[in-house]
C-alpha positions as CSV (number, residue, x, y, z in Angstrom):
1,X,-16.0,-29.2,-13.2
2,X,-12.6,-30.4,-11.3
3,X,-10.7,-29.8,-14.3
4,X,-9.6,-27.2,-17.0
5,X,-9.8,-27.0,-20.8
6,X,-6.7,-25.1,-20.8
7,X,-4.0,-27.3,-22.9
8,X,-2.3,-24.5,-23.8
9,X,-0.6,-24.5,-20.2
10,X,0.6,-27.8,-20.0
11,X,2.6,-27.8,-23.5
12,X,4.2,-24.5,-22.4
13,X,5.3,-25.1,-19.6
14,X,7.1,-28.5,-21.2
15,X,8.5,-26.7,-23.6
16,X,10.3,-24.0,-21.2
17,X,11.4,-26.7,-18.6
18,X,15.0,-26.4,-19.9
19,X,17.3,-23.5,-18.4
20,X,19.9,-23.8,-21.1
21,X,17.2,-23.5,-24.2
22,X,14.2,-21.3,-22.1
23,X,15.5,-17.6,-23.4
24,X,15.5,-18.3,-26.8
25,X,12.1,-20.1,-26.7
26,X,10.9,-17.0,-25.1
27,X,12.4,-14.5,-27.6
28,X,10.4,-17.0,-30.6
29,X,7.0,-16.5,-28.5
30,X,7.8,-13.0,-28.2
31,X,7.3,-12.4,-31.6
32,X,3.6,-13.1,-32.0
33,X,1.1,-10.4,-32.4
34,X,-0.2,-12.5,-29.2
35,X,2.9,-12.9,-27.2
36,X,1.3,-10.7,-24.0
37,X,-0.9,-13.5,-23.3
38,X,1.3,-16.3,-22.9
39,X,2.1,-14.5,-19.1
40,X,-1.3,-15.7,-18.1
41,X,-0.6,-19.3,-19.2
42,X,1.8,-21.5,-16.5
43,X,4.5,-19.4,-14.9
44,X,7.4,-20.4,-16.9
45,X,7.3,-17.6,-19.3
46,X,6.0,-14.7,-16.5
47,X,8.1,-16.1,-14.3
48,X,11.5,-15.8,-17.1
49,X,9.9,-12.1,-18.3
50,X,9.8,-10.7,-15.1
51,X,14.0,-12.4,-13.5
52,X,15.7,-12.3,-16.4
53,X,14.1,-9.4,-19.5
54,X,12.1,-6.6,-18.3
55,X,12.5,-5.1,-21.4
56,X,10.1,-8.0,-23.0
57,X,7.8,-7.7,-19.6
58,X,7.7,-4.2,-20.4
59,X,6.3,-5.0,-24.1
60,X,3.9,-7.5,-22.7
61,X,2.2,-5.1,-20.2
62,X,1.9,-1.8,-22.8
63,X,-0.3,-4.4,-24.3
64,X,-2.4,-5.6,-21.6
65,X,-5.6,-3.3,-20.3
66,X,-7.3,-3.2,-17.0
67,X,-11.0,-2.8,-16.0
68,X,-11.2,0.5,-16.4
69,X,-9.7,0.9,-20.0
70,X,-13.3,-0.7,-21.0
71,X,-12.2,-3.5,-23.2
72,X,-12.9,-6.8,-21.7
73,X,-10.2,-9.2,-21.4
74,X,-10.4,-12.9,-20.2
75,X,-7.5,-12.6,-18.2
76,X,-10.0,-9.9,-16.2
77,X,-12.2,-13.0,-15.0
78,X,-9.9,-14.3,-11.5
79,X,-12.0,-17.6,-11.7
80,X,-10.1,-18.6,-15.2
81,X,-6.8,-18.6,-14.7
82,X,-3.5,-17.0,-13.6
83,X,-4.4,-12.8,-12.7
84,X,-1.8,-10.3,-14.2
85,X,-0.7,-9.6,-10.2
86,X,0.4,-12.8,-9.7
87,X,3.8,-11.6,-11.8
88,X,5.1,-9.9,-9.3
89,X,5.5,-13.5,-6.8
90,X,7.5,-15.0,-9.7
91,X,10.7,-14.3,-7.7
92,X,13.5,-17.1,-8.6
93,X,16.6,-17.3,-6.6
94,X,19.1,-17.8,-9.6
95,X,19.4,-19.5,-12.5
96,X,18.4,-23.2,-12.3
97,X,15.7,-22.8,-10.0
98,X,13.5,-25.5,-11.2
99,X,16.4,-27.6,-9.7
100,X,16.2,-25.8,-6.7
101,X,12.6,-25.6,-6.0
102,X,12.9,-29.3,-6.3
103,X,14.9,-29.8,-3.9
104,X,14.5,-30.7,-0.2
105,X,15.2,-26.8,0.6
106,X,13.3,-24.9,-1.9
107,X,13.7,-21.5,-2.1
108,X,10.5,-20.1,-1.4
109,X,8.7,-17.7,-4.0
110,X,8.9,-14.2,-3.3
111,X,7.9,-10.3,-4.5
112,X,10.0,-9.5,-7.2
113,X,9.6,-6.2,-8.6
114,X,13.0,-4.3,-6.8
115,X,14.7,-4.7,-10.5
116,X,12.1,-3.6,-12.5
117,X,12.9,0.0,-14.9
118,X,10.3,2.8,-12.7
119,X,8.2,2.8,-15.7
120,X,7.8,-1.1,-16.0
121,X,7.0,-0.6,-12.0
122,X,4.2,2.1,-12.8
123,X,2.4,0.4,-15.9
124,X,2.1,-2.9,-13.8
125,X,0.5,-1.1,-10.5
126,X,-2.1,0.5,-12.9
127,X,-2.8,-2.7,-15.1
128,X,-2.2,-5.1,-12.3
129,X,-3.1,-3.3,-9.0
130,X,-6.6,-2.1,-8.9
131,X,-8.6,-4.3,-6.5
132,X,-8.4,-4.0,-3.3
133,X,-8.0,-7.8,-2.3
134,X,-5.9,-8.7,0.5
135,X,-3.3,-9.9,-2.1
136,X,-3.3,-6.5,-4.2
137,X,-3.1,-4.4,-1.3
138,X,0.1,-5.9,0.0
139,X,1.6,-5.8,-3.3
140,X,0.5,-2.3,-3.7
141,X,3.1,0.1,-2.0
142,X,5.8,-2.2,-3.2
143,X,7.0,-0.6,-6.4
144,X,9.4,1.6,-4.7
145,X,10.4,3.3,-8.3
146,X,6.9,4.3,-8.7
147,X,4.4,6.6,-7.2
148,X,2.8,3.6,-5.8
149,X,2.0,5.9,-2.6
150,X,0.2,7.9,-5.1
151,X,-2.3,4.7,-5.4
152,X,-2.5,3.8,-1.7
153,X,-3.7,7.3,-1.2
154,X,-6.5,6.7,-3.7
155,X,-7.6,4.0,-1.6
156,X,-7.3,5.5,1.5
157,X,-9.4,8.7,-0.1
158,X,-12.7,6.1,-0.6
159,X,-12.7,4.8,3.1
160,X,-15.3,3.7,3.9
161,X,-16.8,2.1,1.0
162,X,-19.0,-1.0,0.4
163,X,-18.4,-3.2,-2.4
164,X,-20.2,-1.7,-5.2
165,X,-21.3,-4.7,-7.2
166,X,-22.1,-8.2,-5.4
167,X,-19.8,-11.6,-6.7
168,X,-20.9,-13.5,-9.3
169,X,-21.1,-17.4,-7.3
170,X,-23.1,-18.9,-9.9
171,X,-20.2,-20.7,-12.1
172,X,-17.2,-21.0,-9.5
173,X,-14.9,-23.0,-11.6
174,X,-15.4,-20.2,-15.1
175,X,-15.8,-23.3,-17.3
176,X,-18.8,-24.0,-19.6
177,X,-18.5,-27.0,-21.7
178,X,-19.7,-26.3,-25.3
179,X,-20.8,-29.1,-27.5
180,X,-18.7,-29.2,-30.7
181,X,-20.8,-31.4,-32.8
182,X,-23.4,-30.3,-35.0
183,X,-24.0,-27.8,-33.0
184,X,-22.4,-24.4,-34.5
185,X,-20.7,-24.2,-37.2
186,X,-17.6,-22.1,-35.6
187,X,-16.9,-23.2,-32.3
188,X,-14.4,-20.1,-32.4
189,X,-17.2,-17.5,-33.2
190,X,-19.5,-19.0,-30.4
191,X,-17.0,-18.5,-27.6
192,X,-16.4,-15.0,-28.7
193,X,-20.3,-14.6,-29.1
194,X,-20.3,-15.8,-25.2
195,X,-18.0,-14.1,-24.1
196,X,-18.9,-10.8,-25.0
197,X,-22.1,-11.4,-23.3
198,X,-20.6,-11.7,-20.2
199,X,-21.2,-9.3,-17.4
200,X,-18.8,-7.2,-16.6
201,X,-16.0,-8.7,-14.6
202,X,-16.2,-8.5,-10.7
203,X,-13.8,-6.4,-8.9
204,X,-12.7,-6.4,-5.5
205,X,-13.5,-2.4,-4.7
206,X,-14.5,-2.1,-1.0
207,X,-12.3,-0.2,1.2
208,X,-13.6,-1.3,4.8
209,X,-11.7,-1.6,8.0
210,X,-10.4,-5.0,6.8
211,X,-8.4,-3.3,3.8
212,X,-7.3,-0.7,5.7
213,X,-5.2,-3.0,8.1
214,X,-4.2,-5.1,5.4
215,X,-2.9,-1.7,3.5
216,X,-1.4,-0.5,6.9
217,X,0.8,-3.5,7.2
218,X,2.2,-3.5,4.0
219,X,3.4,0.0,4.3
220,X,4.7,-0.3,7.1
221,X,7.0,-3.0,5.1
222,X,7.7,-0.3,2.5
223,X,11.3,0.7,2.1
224,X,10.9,4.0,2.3
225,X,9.0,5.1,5.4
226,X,9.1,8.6,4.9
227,X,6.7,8.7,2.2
228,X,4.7,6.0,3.8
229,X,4.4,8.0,7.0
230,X,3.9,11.0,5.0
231,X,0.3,9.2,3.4
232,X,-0.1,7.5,6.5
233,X,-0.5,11.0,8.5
234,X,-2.8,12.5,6.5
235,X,-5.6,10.4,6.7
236,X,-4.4,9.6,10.5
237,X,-7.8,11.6,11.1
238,X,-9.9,9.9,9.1
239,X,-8.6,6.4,9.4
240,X,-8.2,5.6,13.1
241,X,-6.0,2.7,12.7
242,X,-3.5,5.4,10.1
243,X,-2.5,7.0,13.4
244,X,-1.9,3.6,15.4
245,X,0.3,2.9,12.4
246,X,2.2,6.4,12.3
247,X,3.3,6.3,16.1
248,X,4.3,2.6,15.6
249,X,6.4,3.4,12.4
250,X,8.1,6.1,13.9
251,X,9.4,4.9,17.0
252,X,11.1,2.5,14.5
253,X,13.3,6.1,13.1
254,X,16.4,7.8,14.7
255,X,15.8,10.9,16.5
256,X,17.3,13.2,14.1
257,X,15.0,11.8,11.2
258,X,11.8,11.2,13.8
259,X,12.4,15.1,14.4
260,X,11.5,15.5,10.7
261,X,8.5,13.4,9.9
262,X,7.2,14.9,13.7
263,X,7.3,18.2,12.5
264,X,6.0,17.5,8.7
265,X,3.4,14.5,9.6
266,X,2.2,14.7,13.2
267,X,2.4,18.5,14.2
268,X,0.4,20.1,11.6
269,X,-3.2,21.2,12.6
270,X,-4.2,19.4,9.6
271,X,-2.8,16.2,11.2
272,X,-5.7,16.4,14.1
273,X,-5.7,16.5,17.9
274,X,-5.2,13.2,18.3
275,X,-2.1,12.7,16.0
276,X,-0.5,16.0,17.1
277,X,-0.9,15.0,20.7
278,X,0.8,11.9,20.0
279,X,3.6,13.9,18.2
280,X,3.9,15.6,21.6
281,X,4.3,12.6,23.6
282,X,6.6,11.2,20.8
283,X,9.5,14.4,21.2
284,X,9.6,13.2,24.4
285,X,9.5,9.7,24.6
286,X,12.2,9.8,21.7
287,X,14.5,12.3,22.9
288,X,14.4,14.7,19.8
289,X,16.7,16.9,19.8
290,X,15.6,20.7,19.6
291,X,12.7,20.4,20.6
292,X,11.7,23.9,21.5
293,X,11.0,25.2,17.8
294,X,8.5,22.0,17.6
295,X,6.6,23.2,20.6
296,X,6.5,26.3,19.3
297,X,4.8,24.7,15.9
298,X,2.2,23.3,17.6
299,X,1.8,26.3,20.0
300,X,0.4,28.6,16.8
301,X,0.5,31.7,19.4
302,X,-1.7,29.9,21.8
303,X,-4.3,29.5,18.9
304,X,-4.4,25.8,19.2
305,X,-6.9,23.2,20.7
306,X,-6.7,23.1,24.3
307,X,-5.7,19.4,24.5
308,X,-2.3,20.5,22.2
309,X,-2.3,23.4,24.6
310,X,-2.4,21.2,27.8
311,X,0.3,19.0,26.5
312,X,2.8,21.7,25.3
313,X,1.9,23.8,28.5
314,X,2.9,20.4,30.5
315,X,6.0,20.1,28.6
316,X,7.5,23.4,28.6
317,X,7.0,23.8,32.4
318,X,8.4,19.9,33.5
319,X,11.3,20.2,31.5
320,X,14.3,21.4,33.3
321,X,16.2,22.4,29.7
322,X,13.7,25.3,29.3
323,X,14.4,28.5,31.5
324,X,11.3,30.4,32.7
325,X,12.2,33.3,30.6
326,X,12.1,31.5,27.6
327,X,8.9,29.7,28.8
328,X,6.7,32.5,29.7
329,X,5.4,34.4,26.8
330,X,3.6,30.4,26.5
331,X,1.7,31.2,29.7
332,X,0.2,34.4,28.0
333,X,-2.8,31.8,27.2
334,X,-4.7,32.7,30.1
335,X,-5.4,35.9,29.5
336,X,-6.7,35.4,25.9
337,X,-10.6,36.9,26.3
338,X,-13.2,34.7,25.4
339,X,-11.4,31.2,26.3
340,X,-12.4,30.8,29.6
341,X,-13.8,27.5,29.0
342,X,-10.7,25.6,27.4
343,X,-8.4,28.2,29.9
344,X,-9.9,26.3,32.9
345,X,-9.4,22.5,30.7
346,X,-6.1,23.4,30.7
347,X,-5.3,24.8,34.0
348,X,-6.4,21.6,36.0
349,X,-4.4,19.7,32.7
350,X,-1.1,21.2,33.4
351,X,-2.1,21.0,37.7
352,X,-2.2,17.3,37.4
353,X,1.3,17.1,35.6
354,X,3.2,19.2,37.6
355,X,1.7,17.7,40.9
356,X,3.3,14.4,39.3
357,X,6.7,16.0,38.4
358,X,9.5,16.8,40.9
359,X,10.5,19.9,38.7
360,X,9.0,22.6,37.1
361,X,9.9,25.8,35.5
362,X,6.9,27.6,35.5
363,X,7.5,31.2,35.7
């Protein structure tokens, strides 16, 4: 129980220790019918698919299945081995870098999947990057050449969710010792026999408030925060820590691209009260130029919630860049019929802040 049956690994990995010979020991192995399955054996060949020939990890993955294709793989069982995700932490810093992992100051292994062709980048998020464990959720909005946001909104869409199917504790290790004498007469056709018995392997499918931070945090590593923001704002109503994580990524942006993602991700009444009102406080608090079209956005003719209504009304009538003529068709909103209600909200609002404010344009 402490050990592995696995031979295969040891013997590979001696064979591709040598920088100088490794490539063409790969290119033999890559001509087996088999050659996909070496990746889940050591790290030597993953590690020299995935720095130095796409084009052969490319091959390899067109091969491979996930879960969800239906046909069961071994490499599907976490608990035996190497896991098809664990390609993309195969970064090496140059050539040599057995040496240099060696050496007093390794270079520490990294995400590698910047170099990879968009479509190597796509089939390895859907092959590689369907459980939502901690691991596969930071690696998840990392294929920047691929519509990896696509997949981090699919997650996002089943919060909340409860793991579906309860893990499998009963043989920890994945090792069951067969006996090879007498007992069968093909050992070969008794481990397939076996294994197709197997339950289905278990996959990490809740989307709790756990996942959700750990999905948050990696996108807000993403190189491209527009599109992250972009996801990140639409289910800033239904994910409470989404809009934490929008107002934090934003005040990372220049004004003049903040102005943008404001008006796209945080204004829209889609967005909700609470993320618009925090676009509100953001044109502010970030000095965004032009400002007055945004207010007008969120203003919708006076046909927004009163909170929105409150803020805008607050903002228009502190600010000494507005004059009251262009201010005071906003003040129209109380004398809409029927509002009195959200007309009084708003009136001791908009009291408070100009009692706080030293000028006011109010008209």
């Amino acid at each position: 129980k402490q050990s592995s049956s696995d031979v295969l690994t040891p013997l590979l990995e001696l064979w591709l220790l040598d920088d100088a010979s490794r490539d063409g020991r790969v290119a033999k192995l890559m001509e087996r019918k088999d050659c996909e399955y070496f990746v889940f054996f050591g790290t030597s060949f993953a590690r020299h698919l995935s720095n130095a020939r796409q084009e052969w990890l490319h091959k390899c993955l067109l091969k491979l299945s996930a879960p969800a294709d239906g046909k069961a793989e071994f490499f599907h069982y976490a608990r035996r081995g190497p896991i098809l995700r664990q390609v993309a932490q195969l970064r090496c810093g140059s050539t040599g870098w057995r040496a240099m992992l060696k050496g007093q100051h390794a270079t520490p292994q990294g995400v590698q999947m910047f170099l990879w062709h968009p479509q190597t980048q796509a089939e390895f998020a859907r092959r590689a990057l369907y459980s939502t464990d901690n691991n596969s959720l930071c690696l998840l909005p990392r294929p920047e050449y691929a519509d990896a946001i696509a997949q981090v909104a699919q997650v996002l869409d089943r919060y909340p969710r409860e793991q579906t199917a309860k893990e499998n504790t009963d043989d920890l290790w994945g090792w069951e010792v067969i006996q090879s004498a007498g007992a069968y007469s093909s050992i070969t056709t008794e481990v397939e026999r076996r294994f197709l018995e197997l339950p289905a392997a278990w996959v990490c499918d809740a989307v709790e408030d756990a996942q959700v931070e750990v999905l948050l945090s990696a996108l807000g590593q993403a190189d491209d925060a527009a599109k992250s923001l972009k996801v990140l704002g639409k289910y800033a109503g239904k994910v409470k820590q989404a809009k934490e994580a929008v107002t934090k990524m934003m005040a990372q942006l220049s004004p003049p691209q903040a102005r943008v993602l404001i008006k796209d991700v945080m204004l829209p009444k889609k967005a909700g009260v609470g993320l618009q009102v925090a676009g509100l406080k953001m044109i502010v608090d970030l000095h965004i130029p032009d400002p007055f079209d945004l207010y007008r956005m969120a203003w919708r003719k006076g046909f927004c919630q009163r909170d929105v209504a409150g803020n805008i009304l607050a903002k228009v009538a502190t600010s000494p860049e507005f004059t009251p003529e262009s201010v005071c068709d906003f003040f129209t909103f109380f004398d809409f019929p029927d509002r009195e209600d959200d007309q009084i909200y708003v009136a001791e609002f908009l009291l408070d802040q100009l009692t706080a404010s030293p000028e006011w344009t109010m008209p």
